[in-house]
C-alpha angles and dihedrals in degrees: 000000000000103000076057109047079041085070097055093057089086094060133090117305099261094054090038090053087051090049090047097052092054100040078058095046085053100053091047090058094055087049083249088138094161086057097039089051094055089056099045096049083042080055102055092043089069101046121013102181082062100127079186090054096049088044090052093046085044095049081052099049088041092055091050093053110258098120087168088063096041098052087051083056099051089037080050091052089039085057098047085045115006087194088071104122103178090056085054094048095049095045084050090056090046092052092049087055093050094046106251101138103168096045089045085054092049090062096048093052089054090045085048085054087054107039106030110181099034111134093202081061109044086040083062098048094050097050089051095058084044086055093045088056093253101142091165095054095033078063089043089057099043104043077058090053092044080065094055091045115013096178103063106129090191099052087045094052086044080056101049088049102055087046096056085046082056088057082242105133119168086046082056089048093046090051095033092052090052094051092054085046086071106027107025087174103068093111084200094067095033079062094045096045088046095043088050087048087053093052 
């Protein structure tokens, strides 16, 4: 893929900036991130208005640390597409790291309205109201994401706990039981499940 997307560097800005965004997507991938910010800002060169590009040069600053810079970056691609999810999740994710949490759950609720039924989503949402202290509406969120994937040991055994700490117990069994149904060695919910048969 790369020795490809390498021949088309030559070409006319529009079909460099592509190759570029990908070259950078790829390094990133490999944790290359010197690599993948050269192509990115290679990519941006060429084409300034490349929602694909900023997010890639954001993905790179935000990798190094420098959450500030990254979040410019994703508003920068929002502004040139404002359908770019992955800019909106990762500025989500940035706003989370810098502790905003208000403005991190905003993005996530516009990304909801876009993509319905993602996990990864739904997953956020529900770990934000968690942070702002919301059991009621963490479970509201999660009990959504259990319907778009109903295995998930680990969401079952999230839900299991916010409802103990609700005092509710034979909802946390429920939800811890299932958990252990599809994952019997998470030594977390084998304790709470013996602890609850000892009660």
């Amino acid at each position: 893929a790369l020795e490809t997307l390498k021949m088309f560097e030559k070409k006319d800005s529009r079909v460099k900036s592509a190759a570029a965004t990908n070259l950078s997507f790829l390094y990133y991938l490999e944790n290359e991130l010197a690599q993948a910010s050269n192509y990115a800002d290679l990519a941006v060169n060429s084409d300034r208005y490349n929602p694909a590009a900023l997010t890639n040069k954001g993905n790179t600053v935000f990798a190094n640390g420098d959450y500030e810079k990254a979040a410019e970056f994703y508003k920068e691609a929002l502004r040139n597409d404002s359908s770019c999810t992955e800019a909106l999740y990762n500025l989500g994710l940035t706003y989370k790291k810098l502790n905003r949490i208000d403005e991190a759950l905003d993005c996530f609720l516009k990304l909801h309205a876009i993509l319905r039924n993602s996990a990864q989503v739904l997953h956020q949402i529900a770990n934000i109201y968690e942070i702002m202290e919301d059991p009621n509406q963490a479970i509201e969120w999660l009990l959504q994401l259990i319907s778009v994937v109903p295995t998930d040991p680990h969401v079952l055994a999230k839900l299991g706990k916010l409802y103990d700490n609700e005092g509710d117990k034979s909802q946390a069994f429920h939800y811890y039981y299932e958990s252990y149904r599809y994952f019997p060695s998470n030594i977390e919910v084998i304790e709470w499940l013996g602890a609850y048969y000892i009660d």
